[in-house]
Wavefront OBJ file of the C-alpha trace (Angstrom):
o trace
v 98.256 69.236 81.372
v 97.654 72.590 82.248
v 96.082 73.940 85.561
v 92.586 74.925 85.567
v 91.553 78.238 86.404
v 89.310 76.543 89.406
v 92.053 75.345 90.823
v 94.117 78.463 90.685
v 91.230 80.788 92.266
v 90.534 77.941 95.062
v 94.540 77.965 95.921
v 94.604 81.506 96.013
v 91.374 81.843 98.062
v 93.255 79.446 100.529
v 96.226 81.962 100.253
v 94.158 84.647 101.212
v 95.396 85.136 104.884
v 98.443 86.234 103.474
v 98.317 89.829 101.883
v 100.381 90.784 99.041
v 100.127 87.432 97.684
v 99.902 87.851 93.618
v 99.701 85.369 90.725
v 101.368 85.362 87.257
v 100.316 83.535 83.982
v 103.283 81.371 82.565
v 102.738 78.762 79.808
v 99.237 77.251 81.547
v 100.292 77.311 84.507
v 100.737 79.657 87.340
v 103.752 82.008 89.379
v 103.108 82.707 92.925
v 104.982 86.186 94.852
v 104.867 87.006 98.366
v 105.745 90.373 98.499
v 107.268 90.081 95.265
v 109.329 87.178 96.209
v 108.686 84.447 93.956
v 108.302 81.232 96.433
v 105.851 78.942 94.225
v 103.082 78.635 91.847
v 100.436 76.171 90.523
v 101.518 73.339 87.755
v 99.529 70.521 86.531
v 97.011 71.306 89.173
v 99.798 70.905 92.123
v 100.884 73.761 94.910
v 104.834 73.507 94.720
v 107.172 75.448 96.745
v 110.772 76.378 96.835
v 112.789 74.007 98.655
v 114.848 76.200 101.159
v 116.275 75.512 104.508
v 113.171 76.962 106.578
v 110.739 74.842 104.815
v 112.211 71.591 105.593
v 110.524 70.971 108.810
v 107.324 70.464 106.900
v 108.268 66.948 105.234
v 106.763 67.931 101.948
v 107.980 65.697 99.072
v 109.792 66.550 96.425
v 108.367 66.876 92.927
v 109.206 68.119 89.362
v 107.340 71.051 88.254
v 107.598 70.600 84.591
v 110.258 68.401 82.273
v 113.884 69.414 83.473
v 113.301 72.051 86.098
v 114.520 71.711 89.196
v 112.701 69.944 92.597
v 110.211 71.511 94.363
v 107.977 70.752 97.287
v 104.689 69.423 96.893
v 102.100 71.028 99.327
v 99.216 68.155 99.920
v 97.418 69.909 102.448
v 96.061 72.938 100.454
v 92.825 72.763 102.556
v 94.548 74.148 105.398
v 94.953 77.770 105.191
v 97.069 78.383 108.573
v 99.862 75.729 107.365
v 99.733 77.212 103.881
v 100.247 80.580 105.320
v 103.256 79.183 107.559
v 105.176 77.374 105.045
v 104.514 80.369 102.880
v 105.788 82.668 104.939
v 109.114 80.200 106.218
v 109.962 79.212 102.284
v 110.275 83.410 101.697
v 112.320 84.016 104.668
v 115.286 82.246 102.626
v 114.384 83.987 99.289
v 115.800 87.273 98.268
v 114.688 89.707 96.005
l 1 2 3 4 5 6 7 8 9 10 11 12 13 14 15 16 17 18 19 20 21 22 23 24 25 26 27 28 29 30 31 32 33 34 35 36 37 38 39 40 41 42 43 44 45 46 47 48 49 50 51 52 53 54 55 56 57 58 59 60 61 62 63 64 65 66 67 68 69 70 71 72 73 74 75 76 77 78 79 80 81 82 83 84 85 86 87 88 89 90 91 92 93 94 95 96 97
């Protein structure tokens, strides 16, 4: 199943207290940069991030992304756009360019 393009403009609207956030077709589903780190995107309709050291305080589970990639966290809350904005910005301070 492929996200829908509602659900990809209503994550990035809740994304929109970060700047420099962009978004990147792949396959259906959706890339997400912060600065032009890659920390995320959008797949089957989910918000996943990176799993990384910083993020771990934020007891998100772990999911799949798509058949054999590797685990991600699943972001439930997507309604709150000051915790998006902080695990955003704490998955990308472990990411390098």
């Amino acid at each position: 199943m492929a996200t829908t393009k509602d659900y990809r403009d209503y994550i990035l609207e809740q994304l929109s207290l970060l700047d420099n956030i962009t978004c990147k077709s792949m396959m259906g589903e959706y890339l997400l940069y912060y600065n032009g780190l890659l920390f995320g995107g959008i797949y089957d309709d989910r918000l996943l991030v990176k799993i990384v050291d910083s993020n771990k305080k934020y007891n998100m589970q772990e999911s799949i992304p798509y058949e054999s990639a590797k685990p991600m966290y699943l972001v439930d809350d997507v309604d709150n756009q000051e915790l998006l904005r902080s695990i955003v910005l704490d998955t990308c301070k472990n990411l390098k360019k």
